[in-house]
PLY file of the C-alpha trace (Angstrom):
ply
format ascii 1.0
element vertex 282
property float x
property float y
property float z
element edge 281
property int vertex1
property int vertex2
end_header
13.14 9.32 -6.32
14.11 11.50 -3.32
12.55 10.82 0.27
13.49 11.90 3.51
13.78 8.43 4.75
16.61 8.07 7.68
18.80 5.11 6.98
18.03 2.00 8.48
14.20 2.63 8.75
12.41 -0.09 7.36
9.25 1.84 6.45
11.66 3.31 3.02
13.02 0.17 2.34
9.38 -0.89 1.59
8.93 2.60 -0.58
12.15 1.70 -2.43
11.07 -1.66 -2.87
8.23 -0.90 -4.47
9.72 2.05 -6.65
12.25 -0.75 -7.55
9.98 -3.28 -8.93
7.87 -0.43 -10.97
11.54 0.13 -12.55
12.15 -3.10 -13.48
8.84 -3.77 -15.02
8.87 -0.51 -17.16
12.61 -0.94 -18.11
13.70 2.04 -16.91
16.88 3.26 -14.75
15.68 4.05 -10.82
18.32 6.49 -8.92
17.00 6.45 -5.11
18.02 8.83 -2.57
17.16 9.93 0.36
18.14 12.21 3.89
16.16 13.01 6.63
18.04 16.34 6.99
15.70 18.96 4.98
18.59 21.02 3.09
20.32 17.96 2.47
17.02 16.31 0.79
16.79 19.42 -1.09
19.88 19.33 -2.37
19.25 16.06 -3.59
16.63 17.32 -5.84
18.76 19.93 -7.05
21.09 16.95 -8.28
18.31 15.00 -9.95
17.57 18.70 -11.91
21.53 18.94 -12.45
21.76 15.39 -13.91
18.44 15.73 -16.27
16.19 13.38 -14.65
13.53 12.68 -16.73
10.77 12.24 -13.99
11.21 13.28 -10.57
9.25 11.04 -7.57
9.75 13.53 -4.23
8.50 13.60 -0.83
7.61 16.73 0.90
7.90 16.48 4.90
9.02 20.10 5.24
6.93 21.80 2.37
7.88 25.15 2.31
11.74 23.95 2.25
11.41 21.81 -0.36
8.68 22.65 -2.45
10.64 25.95 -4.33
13.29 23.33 -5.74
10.50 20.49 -6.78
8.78 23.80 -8.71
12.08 24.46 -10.76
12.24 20.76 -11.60
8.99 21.39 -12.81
9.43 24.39 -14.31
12.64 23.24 -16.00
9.93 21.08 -17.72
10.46 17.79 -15.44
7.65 15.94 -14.54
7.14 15.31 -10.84
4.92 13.70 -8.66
4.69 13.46 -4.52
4.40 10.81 -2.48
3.77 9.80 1.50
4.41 13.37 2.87
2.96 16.65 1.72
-0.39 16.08 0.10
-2.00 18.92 1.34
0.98 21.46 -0.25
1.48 19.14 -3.67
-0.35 21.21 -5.73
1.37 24.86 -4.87
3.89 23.60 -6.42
3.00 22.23 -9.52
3.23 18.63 -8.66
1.14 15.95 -11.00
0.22 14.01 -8.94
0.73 12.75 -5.21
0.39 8.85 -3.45
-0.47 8.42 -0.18
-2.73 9.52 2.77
-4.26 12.58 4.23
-2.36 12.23 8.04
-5.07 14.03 9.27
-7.89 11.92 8.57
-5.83 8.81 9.25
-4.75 10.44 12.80
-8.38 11.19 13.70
-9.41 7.18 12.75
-6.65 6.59 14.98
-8.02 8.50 17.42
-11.40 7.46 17.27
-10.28 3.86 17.62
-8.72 4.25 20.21
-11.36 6.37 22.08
-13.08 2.70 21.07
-10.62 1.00 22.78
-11.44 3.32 25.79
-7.52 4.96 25.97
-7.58 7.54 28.77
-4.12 8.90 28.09
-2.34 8.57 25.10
1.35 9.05 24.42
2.00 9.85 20.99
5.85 9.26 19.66
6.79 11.98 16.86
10.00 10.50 16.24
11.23 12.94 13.44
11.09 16.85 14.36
9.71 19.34 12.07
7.58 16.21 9.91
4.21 18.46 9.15
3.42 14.91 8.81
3.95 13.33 11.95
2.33 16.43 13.74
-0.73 16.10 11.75
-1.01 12.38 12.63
-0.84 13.33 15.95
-3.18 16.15 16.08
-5.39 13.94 14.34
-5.45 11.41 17.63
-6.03 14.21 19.13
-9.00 14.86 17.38
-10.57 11.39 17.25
-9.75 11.31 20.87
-12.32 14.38 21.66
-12.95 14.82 25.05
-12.68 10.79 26.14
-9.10 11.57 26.49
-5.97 12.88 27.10
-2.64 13.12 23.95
0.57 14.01 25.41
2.95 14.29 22.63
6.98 12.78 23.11
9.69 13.61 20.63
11.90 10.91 20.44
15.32 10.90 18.18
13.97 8.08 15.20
17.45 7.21 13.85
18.65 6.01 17.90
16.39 3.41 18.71
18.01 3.23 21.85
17.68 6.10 22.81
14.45 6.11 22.13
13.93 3.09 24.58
15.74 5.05 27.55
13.58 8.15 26.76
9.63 6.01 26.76
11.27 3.72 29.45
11.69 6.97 31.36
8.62 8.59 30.62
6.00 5.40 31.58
8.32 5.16 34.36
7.54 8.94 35.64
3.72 8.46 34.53
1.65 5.54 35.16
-1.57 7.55 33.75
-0.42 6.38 30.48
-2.46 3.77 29.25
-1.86 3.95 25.61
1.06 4.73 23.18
0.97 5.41 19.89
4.15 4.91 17.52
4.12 6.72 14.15
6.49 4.10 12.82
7.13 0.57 13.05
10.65 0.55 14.65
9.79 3.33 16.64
6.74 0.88 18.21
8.57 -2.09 18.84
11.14 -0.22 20.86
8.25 0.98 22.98
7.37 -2.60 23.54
10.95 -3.07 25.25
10.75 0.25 26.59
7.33 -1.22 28.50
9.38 -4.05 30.23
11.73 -1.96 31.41
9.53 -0.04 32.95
7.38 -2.36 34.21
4.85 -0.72 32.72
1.80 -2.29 30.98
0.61 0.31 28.48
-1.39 -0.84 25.06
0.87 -0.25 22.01
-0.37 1.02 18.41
1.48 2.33 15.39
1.09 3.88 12.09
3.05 1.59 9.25
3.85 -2.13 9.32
6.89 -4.28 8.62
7.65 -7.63 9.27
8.76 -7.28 12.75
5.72 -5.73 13.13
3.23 -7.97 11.96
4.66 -10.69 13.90
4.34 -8.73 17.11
0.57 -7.72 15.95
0.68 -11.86 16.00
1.81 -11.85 19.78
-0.28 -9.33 21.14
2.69 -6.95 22.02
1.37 -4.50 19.39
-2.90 -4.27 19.32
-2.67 -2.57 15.90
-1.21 -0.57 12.88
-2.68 1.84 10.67
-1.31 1.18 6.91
-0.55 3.20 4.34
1.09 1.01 2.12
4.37 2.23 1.40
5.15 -0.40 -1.08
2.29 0.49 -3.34
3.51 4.54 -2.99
6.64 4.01 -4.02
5.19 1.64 -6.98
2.72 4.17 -8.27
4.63 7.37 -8.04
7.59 5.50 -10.06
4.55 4.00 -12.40
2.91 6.93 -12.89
5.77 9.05 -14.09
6.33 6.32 -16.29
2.93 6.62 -18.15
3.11 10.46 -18.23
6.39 9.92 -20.65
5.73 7.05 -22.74
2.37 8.17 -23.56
1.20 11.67 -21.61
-1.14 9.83 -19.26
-2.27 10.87 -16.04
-3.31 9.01 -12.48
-6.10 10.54 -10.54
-6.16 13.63 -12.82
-4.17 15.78 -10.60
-5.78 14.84 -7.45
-4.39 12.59 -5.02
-4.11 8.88 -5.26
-5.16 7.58 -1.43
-3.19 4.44 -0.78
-4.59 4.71 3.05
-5.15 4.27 5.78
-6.50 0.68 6.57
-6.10 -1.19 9.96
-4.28 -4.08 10.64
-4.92 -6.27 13.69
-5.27 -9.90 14.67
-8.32 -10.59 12.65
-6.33 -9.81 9.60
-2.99 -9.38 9.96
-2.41 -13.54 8.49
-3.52 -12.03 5.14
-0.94 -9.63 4.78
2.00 -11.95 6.81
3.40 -13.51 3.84
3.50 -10.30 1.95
5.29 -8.68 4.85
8.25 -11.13 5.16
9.15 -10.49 1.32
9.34 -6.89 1.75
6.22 -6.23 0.04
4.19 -4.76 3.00
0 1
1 2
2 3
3 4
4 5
5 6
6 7
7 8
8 9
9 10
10 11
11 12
12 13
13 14
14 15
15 16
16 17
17 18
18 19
19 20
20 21
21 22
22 23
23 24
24 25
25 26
26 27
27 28
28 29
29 30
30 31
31 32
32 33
33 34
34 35
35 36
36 37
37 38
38 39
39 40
40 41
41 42
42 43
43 44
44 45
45 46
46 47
47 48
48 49
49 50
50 51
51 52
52 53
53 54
54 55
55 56
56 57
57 58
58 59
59 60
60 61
61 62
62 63
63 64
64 65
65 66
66 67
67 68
68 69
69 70
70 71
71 72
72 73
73 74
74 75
75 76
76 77
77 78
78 79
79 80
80 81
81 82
82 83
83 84
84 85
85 86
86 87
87 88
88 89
89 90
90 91
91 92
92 93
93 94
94 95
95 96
96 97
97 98
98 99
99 100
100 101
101 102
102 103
103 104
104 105
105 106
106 107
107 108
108 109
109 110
110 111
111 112
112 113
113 114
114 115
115 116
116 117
117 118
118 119
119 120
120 121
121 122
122 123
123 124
124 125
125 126
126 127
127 128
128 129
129 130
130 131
131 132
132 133
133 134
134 135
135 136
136 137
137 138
138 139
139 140
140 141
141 142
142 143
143 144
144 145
145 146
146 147
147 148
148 149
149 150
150 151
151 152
152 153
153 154
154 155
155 156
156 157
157 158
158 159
159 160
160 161
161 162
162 163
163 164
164 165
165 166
166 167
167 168
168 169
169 170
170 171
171 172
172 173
173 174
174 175
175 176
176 177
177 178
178 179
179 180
180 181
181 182
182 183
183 184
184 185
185 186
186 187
187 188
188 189
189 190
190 191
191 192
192 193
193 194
194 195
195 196
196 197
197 198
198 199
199 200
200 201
201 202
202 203
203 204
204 205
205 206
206 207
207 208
208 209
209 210
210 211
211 212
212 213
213 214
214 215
215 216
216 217
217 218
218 219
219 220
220 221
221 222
222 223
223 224
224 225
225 226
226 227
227 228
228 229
229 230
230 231
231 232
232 233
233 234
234 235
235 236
236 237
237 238
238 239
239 240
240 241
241 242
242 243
243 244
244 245
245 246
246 247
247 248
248 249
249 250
250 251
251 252
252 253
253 254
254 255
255 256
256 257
257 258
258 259
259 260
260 261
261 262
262 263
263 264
264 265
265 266
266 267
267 268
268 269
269 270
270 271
271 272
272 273
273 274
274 275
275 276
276 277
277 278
278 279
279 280
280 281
C-alpha cells in the first residue's frame, strides 16, 4: 500500500490500521508506505513494481503524476486498486477497483449543511497543496453554500500544526466576518480550535475525518461536526479486495467504486462511534 499520508497525521494511521488488520486476517505480508511529496510517492510505487508486489493498494492525490506508474504496475500484470484520493481518474488508468468518496458530493453536503446552519462566511483550510482532493472538497462547500454565503479558501502547511495555528490565529484575527471554518482534516481542526482562543475569536468549527481527539472535542462542543469517510474501512477493503482478486479472481463493486462516505458525525451520534475511535478503529 502506498498513500500520500504526511507523517504524524492521524487520519493514515487509521488507513494503515485498517489495511493492517485485513493482512492479518488473510495471512498475508502488508508493506506500507507513504510521502506526501508526489515524485517521492511515485517512486514508491515504482519500488513496489521493482520488488514484485503481488497486489498494489495506491492513492492518487495528484492523478496525472501518479497514475502513468500505477498503469505499468498494471500493465506489468499487477493488480491494483485506489483508495481515498482519485476516484474520479481510477479508471484511466486501469485501476480495479477504488474505496472511498466522491469529494465533490461530500463537499457540497458540507456545504449545504452548513448553509443549514446559516454560515455567512466560511473559511475553508486546504492544508495540503496541489490535493485535487482537498480542492474538490472545497469547491464542493462552495457549491452547497450557493448564494447564502461566502468560501474563502486558506492554505495552511498540514505537517506544522503550529504554524498552522499562527496562520488561522492571524487570519480570524484580520477578519471577524468569519463565522465558520471548515478543516479538511482532523488535526488540522483542532488546531483551529486553539487558533480561535488566540484570537479571541468565536467562529463555529467543522471538519472532514474523525479521530479520537476529535470525537472528544465533537463531545465538548469545540468542534459542531465531522464528515466521515471511514478511513479504517478504506484501508481494510482495498487490502481485502486485492486479496480476493488473487486467491480466487473475485471482484468488489465490479469495477465501480466502493463509497465508504460521507456520513456526519455530531453530538447526537458521535457516543456510538467513541469507543471505536479510542482503539484506532475510527
Amino acid at each position: 500500500m502506498v498513500t500520500h499520508g504526511a507523517p504524524g497525521d492521524t487520519f493514515w494511521d487509521l488507513v494503515r490500521k485498517g489495511a493492517e488488520d485485513a493482512a492479518r486476517k488473510d495471512n498475508i505480508e502488508l508493506r506500507y508506505s507513504s510521502d506526501p511529496q508526489t515524485p517521492n510517492q511515485a517512486n514508491l510505487v515504482q519500488s513496489a513494481i521493482d520488488a514484485h508486489a503481488d497486489g498494489i493498494a495506491v492513492t492518487l492525490p495528484n492523478a496525472h503524476a501518479i497514475g502513468p506508474v500505477a498503469k505499468s504496475a498494471v500493465d506489468a500484470g499487477i493488480p491494483v486498486v485506489g483508495l481515498n484520493a482519485g476516484m474520479t481518474d481510477y479508471k484511466r488508468y486501469g485501476l480495479g477497483g477504488f474505496f472511498g468518496q466522491d469529494e465533490n458530493v461530500a463537499g457540497e453536503l458540507a456545504g449545504k449543511r452548513l448553509k443549514d446552519d446559516s454560515a455567512h462566511k466560511v473559511l475553508c483550510l486546504i492544508h495540503e497543496q496541489g490535493n485535487s482532493s482537498q480542492e474538490n472538497r472545497c469547491e464542493g462547500i462552495k457549491k452547497g453554500l450557493g448564494d447564502s454565503g461566502e468560501m474563502e479558501v486558506l492554505y495552511v502547511n498540514g505537517m506544522d500544526l503550529t504554524a498552522v495555528t499562527s496562520t488561522v490565529q492571524a487570519k480570524l484575527a484580520q477578519d471577524s466576518s468569519i463565522d465558520w471554518v471548515m478543516g479538511l482534516v482532523a488535526p488540522v481542526a483542532l488546531a483551529t480550535v486553539q487558533a480561535a482562543k488566540d484570537a479571541g475569536a468565536e467562529p463555529k468549527i467543522a471538519t472532514f475525518d474523525t479521530n479520537a481527539e476529535l470525537v472528544a472535542a465533537i463531545n465538548k462542543g469545540e468542534i459542531q461536526w465531522a464528515v466521515d469517510q471511514q478511513p479504517y474501512v478504506q484501508g481494510y477493503m482495498a487490502v481485502d479486495s486485492l486479496w480476493l482478486e488473487l486467491r480466487n479472481g473475485s471482484t468488489v463493486g465490479g469495477g465501480q467504486p466502493v463509497y465508504t462516505g460521507p456520513s456526519f458525525v455530531d453530538r447526537s451520534n458521535v457516543d456510538k462511534i467513541a469507543d471505536a475511535a479510542k482503539i484506532g478503529l475510527r
